[in-house]
mmCIF file of the N, C-alpha and C atoms, coordinates in Angstrom:
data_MODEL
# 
_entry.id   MODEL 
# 
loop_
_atom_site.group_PDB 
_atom_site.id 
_atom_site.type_symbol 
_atom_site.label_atom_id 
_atom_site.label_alt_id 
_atom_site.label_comp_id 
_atom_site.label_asym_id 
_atom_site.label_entity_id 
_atom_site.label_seq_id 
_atom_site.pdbx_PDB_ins_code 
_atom_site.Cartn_x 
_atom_site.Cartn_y 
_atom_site.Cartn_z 
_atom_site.occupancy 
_atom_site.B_iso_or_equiv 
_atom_site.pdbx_formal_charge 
_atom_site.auth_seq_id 
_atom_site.auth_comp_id 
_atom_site.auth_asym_id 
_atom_site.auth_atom_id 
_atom_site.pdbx_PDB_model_num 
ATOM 1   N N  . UNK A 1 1  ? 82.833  101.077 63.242 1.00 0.00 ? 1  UNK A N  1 
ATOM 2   C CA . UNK A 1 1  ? 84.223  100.864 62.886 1.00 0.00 ? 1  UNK A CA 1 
ATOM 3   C C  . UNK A 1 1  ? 85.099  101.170 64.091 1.00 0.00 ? 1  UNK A C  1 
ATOM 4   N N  . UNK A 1 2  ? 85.983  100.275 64.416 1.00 0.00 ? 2  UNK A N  1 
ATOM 5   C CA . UNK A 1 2  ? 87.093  100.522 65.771 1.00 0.00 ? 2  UNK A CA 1 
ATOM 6   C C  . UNK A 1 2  ? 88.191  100.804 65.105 1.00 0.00 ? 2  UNK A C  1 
ATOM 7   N N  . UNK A 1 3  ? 88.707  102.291 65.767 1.00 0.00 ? 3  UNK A N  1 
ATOM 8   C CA . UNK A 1 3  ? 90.096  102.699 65.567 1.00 0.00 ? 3  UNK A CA 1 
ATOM 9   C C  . UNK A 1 3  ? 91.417  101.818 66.457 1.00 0.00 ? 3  UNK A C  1 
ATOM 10  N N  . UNK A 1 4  ? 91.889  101.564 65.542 1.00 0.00 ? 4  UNK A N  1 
ATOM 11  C CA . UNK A 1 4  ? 93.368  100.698 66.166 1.00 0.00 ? 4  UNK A CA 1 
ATOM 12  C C  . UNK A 1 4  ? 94.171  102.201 66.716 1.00 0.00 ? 4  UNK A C  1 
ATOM 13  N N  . UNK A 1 5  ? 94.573  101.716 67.592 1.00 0.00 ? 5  UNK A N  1 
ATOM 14  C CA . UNK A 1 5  ? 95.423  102.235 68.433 1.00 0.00 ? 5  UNK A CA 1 
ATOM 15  C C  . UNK A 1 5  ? 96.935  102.545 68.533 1.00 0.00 ? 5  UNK A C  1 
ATOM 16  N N  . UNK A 1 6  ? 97.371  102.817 68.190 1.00 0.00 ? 6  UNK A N  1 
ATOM 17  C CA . UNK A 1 6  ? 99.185  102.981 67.903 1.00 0.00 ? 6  UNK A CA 1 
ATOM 18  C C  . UNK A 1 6  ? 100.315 104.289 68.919 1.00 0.00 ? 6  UNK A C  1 
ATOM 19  N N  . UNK A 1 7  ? 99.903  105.212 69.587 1.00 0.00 ? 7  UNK A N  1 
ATOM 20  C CA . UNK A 1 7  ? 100.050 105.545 70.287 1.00 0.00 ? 7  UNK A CA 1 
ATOM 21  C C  . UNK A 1 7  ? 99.188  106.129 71.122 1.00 0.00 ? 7  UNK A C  1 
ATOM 22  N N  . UNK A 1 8  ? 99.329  107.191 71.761 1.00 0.00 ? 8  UNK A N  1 
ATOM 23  C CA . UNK A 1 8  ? 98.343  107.874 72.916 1.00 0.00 ? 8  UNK A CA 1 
ATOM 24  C C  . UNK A 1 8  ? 98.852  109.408 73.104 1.00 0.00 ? 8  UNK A C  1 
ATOM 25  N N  . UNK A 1 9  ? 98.017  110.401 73.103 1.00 0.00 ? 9  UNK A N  1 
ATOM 26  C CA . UNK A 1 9  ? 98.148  111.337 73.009 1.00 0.00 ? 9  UNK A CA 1 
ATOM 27  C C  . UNK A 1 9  ? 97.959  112.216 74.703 1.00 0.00 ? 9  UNK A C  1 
ATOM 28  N N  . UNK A 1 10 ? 98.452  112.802 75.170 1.00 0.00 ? 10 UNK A N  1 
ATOM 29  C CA . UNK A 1 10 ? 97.799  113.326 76.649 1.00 0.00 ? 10 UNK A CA 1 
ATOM 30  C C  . UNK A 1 10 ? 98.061  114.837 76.515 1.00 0.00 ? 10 UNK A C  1 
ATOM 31  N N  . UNK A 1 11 ? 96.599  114.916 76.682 1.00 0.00 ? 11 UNK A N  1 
ATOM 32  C CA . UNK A 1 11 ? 96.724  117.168 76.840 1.00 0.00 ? 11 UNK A CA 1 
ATOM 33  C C  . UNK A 1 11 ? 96.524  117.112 78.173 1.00 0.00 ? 11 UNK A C  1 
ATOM 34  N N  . UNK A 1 12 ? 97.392  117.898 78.787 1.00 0.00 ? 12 UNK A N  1 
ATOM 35  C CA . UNK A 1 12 ? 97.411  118.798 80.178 1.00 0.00 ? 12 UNK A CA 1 
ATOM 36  C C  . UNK A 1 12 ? 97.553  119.512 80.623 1.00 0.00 ? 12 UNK A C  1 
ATOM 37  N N  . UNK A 1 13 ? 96.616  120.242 81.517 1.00 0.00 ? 13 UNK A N  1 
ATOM 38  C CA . UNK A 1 13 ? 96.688  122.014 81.883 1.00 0.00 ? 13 UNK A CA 1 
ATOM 39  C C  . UNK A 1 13 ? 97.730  121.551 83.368 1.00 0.00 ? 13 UNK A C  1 
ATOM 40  N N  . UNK A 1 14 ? 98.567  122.581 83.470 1.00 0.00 ? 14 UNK A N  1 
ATOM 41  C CA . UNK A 1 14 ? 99.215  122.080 84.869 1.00 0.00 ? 14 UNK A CA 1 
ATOM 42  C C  . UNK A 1 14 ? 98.855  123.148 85.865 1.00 0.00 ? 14 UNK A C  1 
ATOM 43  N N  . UNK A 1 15 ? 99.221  123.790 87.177 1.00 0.00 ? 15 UNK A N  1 
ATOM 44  C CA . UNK A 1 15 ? 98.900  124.524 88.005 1.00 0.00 ? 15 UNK A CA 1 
ATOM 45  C C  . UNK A 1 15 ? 98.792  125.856 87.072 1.00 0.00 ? 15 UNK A C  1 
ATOM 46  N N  . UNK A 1 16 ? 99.682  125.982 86.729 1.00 0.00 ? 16 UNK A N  1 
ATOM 47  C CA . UNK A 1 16 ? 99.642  127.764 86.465 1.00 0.00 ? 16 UNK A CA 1 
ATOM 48  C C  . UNK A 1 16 ? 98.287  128.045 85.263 1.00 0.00 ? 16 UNK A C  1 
ATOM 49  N N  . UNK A 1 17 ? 97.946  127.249 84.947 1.00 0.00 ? 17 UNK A N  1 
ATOM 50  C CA . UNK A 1 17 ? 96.782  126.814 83.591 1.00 0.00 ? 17 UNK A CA 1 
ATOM 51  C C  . UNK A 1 17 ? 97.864  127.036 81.994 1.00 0.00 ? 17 UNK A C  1 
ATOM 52  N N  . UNK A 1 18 ? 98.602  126.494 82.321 1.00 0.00 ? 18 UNK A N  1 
ATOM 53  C CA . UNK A 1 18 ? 99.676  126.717 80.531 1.00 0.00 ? 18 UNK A CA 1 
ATOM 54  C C  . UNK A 1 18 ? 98.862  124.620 80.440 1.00 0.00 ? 18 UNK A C  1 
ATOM 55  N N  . UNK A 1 19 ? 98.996  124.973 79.078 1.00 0.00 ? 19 UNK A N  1 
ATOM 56  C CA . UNK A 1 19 ? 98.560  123.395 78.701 1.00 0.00 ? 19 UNK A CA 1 
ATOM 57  C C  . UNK A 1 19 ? 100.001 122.833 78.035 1.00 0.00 ? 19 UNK A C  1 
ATOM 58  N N  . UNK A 1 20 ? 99.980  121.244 77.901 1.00 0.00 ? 20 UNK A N  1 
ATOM 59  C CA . UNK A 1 20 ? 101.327 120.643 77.576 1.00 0.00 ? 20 UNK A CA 1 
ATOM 60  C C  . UNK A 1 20 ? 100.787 119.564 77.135 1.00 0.00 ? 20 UNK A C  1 
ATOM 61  N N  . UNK A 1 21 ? 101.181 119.044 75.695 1.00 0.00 ? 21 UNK A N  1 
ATOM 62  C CA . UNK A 1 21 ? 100.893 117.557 75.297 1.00 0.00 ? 21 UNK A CA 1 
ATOM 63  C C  . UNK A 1 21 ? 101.937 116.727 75.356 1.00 0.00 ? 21 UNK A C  1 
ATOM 64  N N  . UNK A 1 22 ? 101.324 115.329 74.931 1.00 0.00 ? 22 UNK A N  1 
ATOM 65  C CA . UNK A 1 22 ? 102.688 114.579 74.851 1.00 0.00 ? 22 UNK A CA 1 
ATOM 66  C C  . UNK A 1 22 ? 102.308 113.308 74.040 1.00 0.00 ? 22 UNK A C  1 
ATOM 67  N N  . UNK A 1 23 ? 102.873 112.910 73.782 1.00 0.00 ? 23 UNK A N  1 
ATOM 68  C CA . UNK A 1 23 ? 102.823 111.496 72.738 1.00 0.00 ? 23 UNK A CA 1 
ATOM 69  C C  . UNK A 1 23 ? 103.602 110.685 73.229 1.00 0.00 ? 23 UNK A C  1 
ATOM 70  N N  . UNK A 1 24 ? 102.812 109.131 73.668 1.00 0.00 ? 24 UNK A N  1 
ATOM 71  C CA . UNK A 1 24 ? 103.654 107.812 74.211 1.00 0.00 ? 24 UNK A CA 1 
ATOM 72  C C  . UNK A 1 24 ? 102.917 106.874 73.431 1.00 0.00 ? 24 UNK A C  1 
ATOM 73  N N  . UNK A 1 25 ? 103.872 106.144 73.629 1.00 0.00 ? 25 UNK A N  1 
ATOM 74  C CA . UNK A 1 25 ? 103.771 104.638 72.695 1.00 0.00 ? 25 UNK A CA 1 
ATOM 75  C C  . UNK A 1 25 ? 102.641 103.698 73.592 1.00 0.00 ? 25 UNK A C  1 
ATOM 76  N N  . UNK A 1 26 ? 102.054 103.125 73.177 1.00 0.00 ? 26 UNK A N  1 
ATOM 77  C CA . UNK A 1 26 ? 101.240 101.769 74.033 1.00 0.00 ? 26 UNK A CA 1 
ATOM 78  C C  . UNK A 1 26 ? 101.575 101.329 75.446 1.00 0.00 ? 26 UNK A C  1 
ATOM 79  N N  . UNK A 1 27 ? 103.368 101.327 75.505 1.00 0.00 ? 27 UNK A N  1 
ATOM 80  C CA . UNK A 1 27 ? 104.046 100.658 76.721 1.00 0.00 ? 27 UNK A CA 1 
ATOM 81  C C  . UNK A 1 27 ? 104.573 101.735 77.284 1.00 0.00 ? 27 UNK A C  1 
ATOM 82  N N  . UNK A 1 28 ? 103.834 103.302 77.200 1.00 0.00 ? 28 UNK A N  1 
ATOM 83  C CA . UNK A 1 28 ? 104.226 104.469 77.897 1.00 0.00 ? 28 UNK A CA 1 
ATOM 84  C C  . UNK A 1 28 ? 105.681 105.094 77.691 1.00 0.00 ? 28 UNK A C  1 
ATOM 85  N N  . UNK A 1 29 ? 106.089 104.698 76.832 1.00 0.00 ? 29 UNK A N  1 
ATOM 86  C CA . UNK A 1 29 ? 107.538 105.157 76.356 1.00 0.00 ? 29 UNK A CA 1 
ATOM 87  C C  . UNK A 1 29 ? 107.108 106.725 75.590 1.00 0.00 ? 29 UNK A C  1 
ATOM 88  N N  . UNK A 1 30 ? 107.767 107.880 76.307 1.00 0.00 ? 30 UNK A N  1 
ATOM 89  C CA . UNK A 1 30 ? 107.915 108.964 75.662 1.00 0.00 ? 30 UNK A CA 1 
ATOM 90  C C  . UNK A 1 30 ? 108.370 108.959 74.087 1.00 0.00 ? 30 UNK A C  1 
ATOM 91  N N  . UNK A 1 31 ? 107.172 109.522 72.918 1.00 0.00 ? 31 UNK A N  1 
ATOM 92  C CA . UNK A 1 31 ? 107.737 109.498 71.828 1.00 0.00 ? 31 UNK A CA 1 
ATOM 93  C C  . UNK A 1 31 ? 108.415 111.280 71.160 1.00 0.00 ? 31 UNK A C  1 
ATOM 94  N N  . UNK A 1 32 ? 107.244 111.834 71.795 1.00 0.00 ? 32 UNK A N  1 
ATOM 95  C CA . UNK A 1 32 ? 107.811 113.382 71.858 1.00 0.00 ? 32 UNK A CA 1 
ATOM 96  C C  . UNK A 1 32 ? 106.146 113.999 72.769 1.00 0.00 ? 32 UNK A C  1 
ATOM 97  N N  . UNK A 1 33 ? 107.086 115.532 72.915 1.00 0.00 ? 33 UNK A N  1 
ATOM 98  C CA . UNK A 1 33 ? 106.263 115.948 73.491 1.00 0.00 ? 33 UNK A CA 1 
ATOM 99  C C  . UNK A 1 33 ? 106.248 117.775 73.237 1.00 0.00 ? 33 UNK A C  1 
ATOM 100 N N  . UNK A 1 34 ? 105.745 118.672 73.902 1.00 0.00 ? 34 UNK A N  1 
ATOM 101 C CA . UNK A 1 34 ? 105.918 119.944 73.042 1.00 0.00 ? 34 UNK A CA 1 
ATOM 102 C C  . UNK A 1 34 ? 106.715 120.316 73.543 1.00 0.00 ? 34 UNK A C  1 
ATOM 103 N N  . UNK A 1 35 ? 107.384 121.355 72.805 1.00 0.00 ? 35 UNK A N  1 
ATOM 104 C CA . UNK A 1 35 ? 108.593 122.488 73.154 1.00 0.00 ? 35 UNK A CA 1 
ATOM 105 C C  . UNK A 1 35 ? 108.403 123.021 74.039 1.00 0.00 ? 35 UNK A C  1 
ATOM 106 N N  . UNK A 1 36 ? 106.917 123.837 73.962 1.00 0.00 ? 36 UNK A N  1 
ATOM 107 C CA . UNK A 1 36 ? 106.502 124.702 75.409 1.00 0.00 ? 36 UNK A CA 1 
ATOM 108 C C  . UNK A 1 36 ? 105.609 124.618 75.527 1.00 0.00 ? 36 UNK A C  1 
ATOM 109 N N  . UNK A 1 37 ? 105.007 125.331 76.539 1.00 0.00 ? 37 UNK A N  1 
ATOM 110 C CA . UNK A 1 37 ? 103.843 125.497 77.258 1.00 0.00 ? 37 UNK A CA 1 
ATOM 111 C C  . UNK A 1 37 ? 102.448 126.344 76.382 1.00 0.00 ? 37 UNK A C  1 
ATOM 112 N N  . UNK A 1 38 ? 101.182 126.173 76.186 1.00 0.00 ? 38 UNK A N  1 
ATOM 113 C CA . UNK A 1 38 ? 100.704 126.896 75.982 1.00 0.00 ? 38 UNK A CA 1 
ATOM 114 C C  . UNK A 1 38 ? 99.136  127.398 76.520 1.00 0.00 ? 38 UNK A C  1 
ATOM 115 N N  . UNK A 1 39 ? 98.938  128.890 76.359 1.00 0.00 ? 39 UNK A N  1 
ATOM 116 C CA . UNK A 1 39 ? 98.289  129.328 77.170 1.00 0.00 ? 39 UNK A CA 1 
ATOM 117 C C  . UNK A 1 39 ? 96.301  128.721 76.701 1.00 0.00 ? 39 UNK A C  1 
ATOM 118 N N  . UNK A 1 40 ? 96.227  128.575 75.691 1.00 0.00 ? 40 UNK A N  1 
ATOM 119 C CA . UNK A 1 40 ? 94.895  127.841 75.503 1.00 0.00 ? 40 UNK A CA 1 
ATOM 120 C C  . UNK A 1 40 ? 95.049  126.153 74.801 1.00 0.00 ? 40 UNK A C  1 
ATOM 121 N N  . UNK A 1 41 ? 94.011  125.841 75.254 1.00 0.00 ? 41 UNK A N  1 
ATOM 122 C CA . UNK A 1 41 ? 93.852  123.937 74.904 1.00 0.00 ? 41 UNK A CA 1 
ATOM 123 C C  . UNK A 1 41 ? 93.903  124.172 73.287 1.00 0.00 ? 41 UNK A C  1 
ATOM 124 N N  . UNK A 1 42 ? 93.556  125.192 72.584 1.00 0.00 ? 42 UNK A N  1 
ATOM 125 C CA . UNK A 1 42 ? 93.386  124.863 71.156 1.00 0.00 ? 42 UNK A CA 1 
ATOM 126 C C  . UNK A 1 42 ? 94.669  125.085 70.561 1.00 0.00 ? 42 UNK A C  1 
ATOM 127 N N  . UNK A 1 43 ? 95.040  126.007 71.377 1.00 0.00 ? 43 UNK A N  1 
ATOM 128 C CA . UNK A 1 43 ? 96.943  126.401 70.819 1.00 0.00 ? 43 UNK A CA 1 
ATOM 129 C C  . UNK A 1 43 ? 97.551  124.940 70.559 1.00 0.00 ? 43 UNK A C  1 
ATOM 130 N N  . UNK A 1 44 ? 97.154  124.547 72.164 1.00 0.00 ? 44 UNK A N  1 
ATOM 131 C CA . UNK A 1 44 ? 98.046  123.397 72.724 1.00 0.00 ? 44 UNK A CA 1 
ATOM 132 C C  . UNK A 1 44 ? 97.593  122.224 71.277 1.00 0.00 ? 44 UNK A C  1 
ATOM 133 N N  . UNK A 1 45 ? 96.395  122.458 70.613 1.00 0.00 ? 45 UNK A N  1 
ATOM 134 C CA . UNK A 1 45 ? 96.560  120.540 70.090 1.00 0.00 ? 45 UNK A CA 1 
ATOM 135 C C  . UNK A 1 45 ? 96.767  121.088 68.649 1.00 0.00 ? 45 UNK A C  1 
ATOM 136 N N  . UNK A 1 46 ? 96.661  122.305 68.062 1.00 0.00 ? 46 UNK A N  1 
ATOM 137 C CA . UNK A 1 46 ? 96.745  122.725 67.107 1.00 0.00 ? 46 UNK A CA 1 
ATOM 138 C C  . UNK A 1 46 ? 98.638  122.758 67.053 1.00 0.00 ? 46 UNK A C  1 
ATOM 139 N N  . UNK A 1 47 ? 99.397  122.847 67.594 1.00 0.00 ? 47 UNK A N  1 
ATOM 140 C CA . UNK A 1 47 ? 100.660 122.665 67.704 1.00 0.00 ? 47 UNK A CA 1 
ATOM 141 C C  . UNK A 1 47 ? 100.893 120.970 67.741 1.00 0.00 ? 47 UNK A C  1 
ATOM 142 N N  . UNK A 1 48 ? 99.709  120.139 68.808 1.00 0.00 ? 48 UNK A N  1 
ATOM 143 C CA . UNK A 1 48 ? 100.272 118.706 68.641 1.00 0.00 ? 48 UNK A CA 1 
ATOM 144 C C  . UNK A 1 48 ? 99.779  118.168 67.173 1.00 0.00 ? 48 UNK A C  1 
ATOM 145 N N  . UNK A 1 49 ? 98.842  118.716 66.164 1.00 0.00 ? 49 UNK A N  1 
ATOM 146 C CA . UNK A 1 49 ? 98.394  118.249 64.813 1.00 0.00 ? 49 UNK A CA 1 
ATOM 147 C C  . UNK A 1 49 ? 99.647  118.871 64.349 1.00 0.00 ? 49 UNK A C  1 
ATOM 148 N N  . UNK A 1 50 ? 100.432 119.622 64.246 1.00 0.00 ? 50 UNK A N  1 
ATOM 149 C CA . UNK A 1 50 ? 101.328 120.099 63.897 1.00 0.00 ? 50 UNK A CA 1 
ATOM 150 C C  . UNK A 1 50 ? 102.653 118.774 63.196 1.00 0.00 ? 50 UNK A C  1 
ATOM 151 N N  . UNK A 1 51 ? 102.378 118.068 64.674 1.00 0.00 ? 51 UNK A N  1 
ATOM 152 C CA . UNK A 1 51 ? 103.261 117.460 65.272 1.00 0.00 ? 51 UNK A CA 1 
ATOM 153 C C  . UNK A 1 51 ? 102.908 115.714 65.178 1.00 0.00 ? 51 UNK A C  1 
ATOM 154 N N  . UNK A 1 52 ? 101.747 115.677 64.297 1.00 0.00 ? 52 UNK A N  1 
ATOM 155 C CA . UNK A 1 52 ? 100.967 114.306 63.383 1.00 0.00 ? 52 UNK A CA 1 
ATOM 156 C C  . UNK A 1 52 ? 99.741  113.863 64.683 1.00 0.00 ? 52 UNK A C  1 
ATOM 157 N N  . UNK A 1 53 ? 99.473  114.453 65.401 1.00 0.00 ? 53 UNK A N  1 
ATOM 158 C CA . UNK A 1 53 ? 98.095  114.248 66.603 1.00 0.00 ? 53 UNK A CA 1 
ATOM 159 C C  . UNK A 1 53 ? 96.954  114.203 64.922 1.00 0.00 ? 53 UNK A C  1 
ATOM 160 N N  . UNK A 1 54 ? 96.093  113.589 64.770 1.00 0.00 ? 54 UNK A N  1 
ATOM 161 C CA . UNK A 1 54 ? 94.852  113.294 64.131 1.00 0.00 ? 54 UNK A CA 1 
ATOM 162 C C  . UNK A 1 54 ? 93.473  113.293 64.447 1.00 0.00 ? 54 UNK A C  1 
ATOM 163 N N  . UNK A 1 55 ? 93.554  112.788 65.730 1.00 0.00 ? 55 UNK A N  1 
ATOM 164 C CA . UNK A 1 55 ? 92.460  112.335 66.928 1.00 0.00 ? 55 UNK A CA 1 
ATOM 165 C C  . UNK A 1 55 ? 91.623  113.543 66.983 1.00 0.00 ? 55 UNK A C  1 
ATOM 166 N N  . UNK A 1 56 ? 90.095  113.194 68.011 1.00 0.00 ? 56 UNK A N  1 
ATOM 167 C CA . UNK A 1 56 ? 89.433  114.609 68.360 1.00 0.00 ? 56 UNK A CA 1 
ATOM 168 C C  . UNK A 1 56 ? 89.583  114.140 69.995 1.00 0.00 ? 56 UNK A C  1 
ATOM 169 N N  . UNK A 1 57 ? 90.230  115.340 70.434 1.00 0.00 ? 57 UNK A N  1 
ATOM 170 C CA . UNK A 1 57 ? 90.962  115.295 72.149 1.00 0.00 ? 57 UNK A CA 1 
ATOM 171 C C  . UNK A 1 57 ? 89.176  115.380 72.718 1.00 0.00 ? 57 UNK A C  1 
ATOM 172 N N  . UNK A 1 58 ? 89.191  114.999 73.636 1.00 0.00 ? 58 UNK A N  1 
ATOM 173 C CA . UNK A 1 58 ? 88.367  114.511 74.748 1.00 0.00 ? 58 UNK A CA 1 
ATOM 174 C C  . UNK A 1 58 ? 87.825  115.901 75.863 1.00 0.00 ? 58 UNK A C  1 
ATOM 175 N N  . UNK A 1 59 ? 87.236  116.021 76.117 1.00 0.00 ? 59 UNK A N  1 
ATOM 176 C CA . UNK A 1 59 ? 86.138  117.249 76.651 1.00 0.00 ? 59 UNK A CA 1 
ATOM 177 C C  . UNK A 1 59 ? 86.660  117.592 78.410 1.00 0.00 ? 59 UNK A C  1 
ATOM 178 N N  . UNK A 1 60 ? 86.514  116.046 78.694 1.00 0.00 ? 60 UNK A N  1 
ATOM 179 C CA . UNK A 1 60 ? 86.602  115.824 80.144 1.00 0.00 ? 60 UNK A CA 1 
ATOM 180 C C  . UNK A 1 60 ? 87.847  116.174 80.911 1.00 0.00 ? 60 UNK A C  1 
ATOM 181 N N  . UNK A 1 61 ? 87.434  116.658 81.972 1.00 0.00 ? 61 UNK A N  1 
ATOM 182 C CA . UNK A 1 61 ? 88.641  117.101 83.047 1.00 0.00 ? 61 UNK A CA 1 
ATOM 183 C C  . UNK A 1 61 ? 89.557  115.807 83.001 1.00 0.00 ? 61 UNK A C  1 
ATOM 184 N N  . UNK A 1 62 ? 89.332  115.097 83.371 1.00 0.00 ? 62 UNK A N  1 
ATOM 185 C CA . UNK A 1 62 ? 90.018  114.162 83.785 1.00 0.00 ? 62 UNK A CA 1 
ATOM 186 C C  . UNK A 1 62 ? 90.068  112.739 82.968 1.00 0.00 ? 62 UNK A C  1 
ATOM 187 N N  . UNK A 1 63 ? 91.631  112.444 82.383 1.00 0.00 ? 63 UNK A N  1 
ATOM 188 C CA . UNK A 1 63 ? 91.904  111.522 81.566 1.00 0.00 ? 63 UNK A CA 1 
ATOM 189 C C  . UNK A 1 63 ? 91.133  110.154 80.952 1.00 0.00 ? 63 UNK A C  1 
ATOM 190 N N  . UNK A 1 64 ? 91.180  109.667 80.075 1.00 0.00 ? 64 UNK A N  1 
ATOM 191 C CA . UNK A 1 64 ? 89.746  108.940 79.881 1.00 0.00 ? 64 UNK A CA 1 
ATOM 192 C C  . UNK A 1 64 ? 90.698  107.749 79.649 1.00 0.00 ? 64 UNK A C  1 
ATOM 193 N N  . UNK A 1 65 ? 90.681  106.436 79.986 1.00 0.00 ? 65 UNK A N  1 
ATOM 194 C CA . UNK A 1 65 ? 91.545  105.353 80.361 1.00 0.00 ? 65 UNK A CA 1 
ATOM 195 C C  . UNK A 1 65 ? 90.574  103.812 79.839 1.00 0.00 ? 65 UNK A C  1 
ATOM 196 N N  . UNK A 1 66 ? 91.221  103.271 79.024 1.00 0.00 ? 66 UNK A N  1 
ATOM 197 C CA . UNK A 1 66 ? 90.777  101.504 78.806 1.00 0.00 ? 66 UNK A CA 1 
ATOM 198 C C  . UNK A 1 66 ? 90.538  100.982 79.677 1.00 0.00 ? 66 UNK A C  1 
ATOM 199 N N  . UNK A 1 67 ? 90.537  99.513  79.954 1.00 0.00 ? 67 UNK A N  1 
ATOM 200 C CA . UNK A 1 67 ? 89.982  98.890  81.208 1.00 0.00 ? 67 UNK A CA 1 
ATOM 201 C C  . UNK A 1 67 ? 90.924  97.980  81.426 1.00 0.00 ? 67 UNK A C  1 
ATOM 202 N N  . UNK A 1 68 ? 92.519  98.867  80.494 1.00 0.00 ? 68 UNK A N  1 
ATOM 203 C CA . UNK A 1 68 ? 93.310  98.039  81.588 1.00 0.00 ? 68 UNK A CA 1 
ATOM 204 C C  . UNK A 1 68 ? 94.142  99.551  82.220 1.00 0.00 ? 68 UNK A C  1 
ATOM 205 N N  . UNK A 1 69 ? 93.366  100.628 82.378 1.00 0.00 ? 69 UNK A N  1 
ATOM 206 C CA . UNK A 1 69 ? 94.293  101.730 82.791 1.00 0.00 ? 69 UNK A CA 1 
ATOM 207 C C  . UNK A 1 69 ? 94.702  102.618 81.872 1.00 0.00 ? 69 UNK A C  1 
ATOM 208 N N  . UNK A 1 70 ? 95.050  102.209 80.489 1.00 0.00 ? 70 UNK A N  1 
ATOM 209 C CA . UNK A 1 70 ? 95.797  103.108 79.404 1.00 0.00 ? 70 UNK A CA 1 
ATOM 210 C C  . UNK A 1 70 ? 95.474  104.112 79.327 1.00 0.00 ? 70 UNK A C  1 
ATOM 211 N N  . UNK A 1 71 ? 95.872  104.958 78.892 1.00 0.00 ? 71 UNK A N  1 
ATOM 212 C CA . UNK A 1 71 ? 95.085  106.424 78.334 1.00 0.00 ? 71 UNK A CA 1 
ATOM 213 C C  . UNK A 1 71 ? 94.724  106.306 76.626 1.00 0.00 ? 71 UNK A C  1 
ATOM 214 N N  . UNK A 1 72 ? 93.332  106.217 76.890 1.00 0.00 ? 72 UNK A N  1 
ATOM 215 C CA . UNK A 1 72 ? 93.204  106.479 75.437 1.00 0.00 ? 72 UNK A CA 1 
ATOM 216 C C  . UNK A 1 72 ? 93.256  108.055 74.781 1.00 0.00 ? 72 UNK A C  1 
ATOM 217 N N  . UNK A 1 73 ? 93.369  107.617 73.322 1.00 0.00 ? 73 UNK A N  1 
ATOM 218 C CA . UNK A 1 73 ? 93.714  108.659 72.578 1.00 0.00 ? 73 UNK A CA 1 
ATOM 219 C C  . UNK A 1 73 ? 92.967  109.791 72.689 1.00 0.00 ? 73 UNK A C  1 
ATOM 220 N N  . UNK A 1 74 ? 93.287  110.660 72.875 1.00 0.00 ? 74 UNK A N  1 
ATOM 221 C CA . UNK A 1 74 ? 93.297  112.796 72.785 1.00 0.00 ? 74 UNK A CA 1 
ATOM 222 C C  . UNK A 1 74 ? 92.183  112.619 74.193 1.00 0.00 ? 74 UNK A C  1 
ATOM 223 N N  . UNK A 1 75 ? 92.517  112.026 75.136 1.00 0.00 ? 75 UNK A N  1 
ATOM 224 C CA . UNK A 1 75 ? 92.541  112.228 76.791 1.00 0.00 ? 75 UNK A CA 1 
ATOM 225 C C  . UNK A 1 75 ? 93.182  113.339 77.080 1.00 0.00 ? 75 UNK A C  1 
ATOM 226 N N  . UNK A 1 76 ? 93.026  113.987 77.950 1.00 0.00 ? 76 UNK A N  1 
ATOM 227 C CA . UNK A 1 76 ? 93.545  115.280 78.608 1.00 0.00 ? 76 UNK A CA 1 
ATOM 228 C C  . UNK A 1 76 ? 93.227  115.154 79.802 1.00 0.00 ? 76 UNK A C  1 
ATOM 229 N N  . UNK A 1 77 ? 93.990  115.900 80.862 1.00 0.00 ? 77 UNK A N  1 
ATOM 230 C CA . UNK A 1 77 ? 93.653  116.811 82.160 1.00 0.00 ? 77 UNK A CA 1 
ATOM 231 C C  . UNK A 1 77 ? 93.615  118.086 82.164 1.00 0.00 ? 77 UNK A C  1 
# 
């Protein structure tokens, strides 16, 4: 079964290691994103399910992308 796609979710640890999600539309348009920063990845998506995230976020360091570039869903850095 293939999940249709409707937005895109991105978890990211930034320098200091605080994690930050965000939610964009297909055509990368900001739909929301979190208030703040948080100090573990589970904080971080347990606040974005909060926030209607559904998905199971992705393992890998580095963002996991379609084959035209997109970020697919619960990708992280």
């Amino acid at each position: 079964m293939n999940e249709i796609v409707s937005d895109v979710w991105d978890f990211k640890k930034d320098a200091s290691g605080s994690w930050k999600w965000q939610r964009q539309s297909l055509r990368h348009e900001l739909i929301r994103e979190c208030e703040r920063p948080f100090a573990s990845f589970e904080e971080c998506v347990a606040d974005a399910r909060r926030c209607g995230y559904s998905g199971s976020p992705s393992v890998s360091s580095e963002p996991q992308r379609d084959t035209r570039g997109r970020l697919l869903r619960g990708s992280r850095r």
